[in-house]
N, C-alpha and C positions, 0 to 999 in steps of 0.2 A: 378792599380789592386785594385781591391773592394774585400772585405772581410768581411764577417757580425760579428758584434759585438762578443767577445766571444769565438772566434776562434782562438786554440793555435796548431799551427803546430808541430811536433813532427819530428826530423831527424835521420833514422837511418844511418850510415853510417860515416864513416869518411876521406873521400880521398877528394882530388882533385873536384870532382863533388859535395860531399855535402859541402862544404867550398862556394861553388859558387852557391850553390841554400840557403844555410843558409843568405848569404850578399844582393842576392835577394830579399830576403819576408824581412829580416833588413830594407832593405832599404825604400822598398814599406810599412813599418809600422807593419810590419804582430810580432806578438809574437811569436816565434820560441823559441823550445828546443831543445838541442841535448840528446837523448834518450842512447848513451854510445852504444859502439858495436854491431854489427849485425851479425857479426860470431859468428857461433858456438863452442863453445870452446873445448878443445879438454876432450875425455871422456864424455863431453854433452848430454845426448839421447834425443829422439825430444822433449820429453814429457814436460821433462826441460828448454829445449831450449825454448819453447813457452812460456811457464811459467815466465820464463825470461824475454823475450819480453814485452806480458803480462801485468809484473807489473811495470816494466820500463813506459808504456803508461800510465797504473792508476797513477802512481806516478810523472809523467810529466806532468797531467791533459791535456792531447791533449783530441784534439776534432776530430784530423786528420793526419795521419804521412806518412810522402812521404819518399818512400825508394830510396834511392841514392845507390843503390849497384848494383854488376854486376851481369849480369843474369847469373842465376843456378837455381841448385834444392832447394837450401834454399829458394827462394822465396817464392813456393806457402806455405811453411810453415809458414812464415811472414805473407803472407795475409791470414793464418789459423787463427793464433794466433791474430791478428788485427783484425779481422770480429768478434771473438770470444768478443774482446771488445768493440764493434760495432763504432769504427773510420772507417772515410772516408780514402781509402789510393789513395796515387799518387804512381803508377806505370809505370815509362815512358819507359821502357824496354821490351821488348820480354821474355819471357822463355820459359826452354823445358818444355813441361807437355804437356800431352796426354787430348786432350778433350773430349775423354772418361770418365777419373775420377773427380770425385770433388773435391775441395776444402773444 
């Protein structure tokens, strides 16, 4: 796996699946963070929610954060909030969302 210089992957999620994509990019050399929860916590509005996220990314210095979460409606809120801080995201899941609306 090739990686260019510079590049600190960022992991939301914490089950089973990100556990084994974290030991992945470990292994293959990659700088990995684990970025702390991905749910939304309760009480949370979206606003915050992204916010959260957000600074969780600034503050883990990614250049890119691949979501290891299961697909919902929280997603495209993730790739709101993540575009908003122009990281590249890996999204290897499906979700519902109408492609009608944007992101």
């Amino acid at each position: 796996m090739h990686v260019p210089d510079g590049t600190r992957i960022g992991i939301l999620g914490r089950g089973r699946w990100a556990s084994k994509v974290v030991g992945m990019l470990v292994g293959a050399g990659v700088d990995v963070v684990q970025l702390g929860p991905a749910r939304r916590e309760a009480g949370e509005d979206a606003g915050a929610y992204e916010a959260r996220i957000a600074t969780a990314v600034r503050e883990g210095g990614c250049t890119d954060v691949w979501l290891c979460v299961p697909p919902g409606v929280h997603v495209p809120v993730l790739v709101r909030a993540l575009g908003r801080e122009g990281v590249g995201v890996i999204v290897e899941k499906p979700w519902p969302y109408p492609r009608t609306r944007s992101i």
